[in-house]
N, C-alpha and C positions, 0 to 999 in steps of 0.2 A: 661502353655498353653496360659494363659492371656498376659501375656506375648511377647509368640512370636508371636502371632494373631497383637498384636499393631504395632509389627518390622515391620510384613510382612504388613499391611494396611498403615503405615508411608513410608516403601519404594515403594510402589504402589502410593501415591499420590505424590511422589518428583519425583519421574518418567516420572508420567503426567503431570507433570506442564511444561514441554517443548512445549508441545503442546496447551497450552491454547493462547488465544489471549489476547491482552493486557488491561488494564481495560479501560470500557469507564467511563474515565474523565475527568476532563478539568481544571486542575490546570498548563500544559504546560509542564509537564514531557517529555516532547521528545519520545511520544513513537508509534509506526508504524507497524499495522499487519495485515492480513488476511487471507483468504483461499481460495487458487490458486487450483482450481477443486476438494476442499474437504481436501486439506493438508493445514497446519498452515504455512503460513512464517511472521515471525518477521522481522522485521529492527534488527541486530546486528554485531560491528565489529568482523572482521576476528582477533583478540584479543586485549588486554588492550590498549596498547601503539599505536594500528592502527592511522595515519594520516587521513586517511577517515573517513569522519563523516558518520553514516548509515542513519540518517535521514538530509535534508534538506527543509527548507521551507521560502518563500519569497513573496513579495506584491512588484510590479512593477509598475508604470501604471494602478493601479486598476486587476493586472491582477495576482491569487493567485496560485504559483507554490509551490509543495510537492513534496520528492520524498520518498522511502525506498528503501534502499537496506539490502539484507542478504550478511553478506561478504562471509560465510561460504559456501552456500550455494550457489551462486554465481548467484540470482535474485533480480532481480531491479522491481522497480513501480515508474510510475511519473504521474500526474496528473496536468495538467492547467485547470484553469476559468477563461474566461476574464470578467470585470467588477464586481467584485464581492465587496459590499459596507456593507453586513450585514447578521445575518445570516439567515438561508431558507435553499430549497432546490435546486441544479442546478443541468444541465443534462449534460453528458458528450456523443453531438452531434454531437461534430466538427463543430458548429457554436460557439457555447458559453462556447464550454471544450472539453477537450481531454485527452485521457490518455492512457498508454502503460504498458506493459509488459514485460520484456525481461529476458530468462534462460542463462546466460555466458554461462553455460558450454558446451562442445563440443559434438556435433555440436550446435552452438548456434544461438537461435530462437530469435525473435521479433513477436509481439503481437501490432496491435493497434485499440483502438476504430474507427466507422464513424459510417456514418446515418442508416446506417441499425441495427450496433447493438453497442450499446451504454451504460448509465448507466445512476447511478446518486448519488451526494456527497451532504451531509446533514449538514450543517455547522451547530453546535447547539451552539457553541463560538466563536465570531470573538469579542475581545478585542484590540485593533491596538493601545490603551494607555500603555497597558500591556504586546503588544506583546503574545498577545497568540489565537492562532487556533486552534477548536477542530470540531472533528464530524464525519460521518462514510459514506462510501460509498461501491457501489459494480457494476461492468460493465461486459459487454461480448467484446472482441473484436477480428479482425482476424488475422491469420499469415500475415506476412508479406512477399513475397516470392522477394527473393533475387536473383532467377537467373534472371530477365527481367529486364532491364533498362527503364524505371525508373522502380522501385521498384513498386508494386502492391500486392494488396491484397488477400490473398485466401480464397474466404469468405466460403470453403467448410472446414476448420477447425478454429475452433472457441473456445475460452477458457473462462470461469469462473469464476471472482473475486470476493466473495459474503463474507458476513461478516467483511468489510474491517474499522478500527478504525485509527485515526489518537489524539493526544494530543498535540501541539508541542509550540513551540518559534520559535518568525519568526525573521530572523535575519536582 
């Protein structure tokens, strides 16, 4: 009985570890996650050998771009700060960041922050000797609606991103 009680509680947590989010910490592991209206998405390739990297991350101009993607899954997250020299907290208001959303799959949606709803990303490592960025964020922001030229926002549906972690090497 002891036994099978241990089988049955070891295949119950190897189960749910799909769904956990990635640890916050900051040694640069490359790793990228959050929870899109309450569902976990990781950065992970679509398999081993994939050419795409799932996570990217870069410093431009003082200006620090992130993205994740799930291959699998076929959601993306990308996040800019302009000016960003150390770590703190920045707001993602489309004056000083921005950040998006987007599901591939069909019919495929876009998501983007502005001033009305917005976020904010908590740099708790920025190392630029070491190449390494860490810290968590989380934003609201709207569809994007595709049939108008130019492209406008539908601020009557709005998405989620809360609990969002980031570890990475910036390349």
């Amino acid at each position: 009985m002891t036994k099978r009680l241990i089988n049955i509680l070891l295949s119950l947590f190897l189960v749910s570890c799909d769904n956990l989010l990635p640890l916050p910490i900051r040694w640069g592991n490359d790793s990228f996650g959050c929870k899109v209206e309450g569902i976990t998405m990781k950065a992970s390739s679509a398999n081993y050998f994939a050419r795409d990297k799932p996570i990217s991350a870069r410093i431009t101009d003082s200006t620090f771009y992130i993205s994740g993607s799930d291959y699998n899954d076929k959601l993306d997250i990308a996040i800019s700060l302009g000016n960003i020299r150390k770590k703190g907290t920045y707001y993602l208001d489309n004056i000083t960041g921005a950040a998006s959303y987007e599901n591939r799959n069909y019919p495929s949606t876009s998501y983007k922050t502005y001033n009305q709803y917005g976020g904010q990303v908590h740099i708790t490592k920025f190392d630029v000797k070491n190449k390494i960025v860490s810290g968590t964020f989380s934003f609201k922001a709207a569809k994007v609606d595709i049939s108008v030229y130019p492209n406008t926002l539908d601020t009557t549906k709005v998405i989620e991103i809360t609990r969002g972690r980031f570890d990475v090497n910036l390349k």
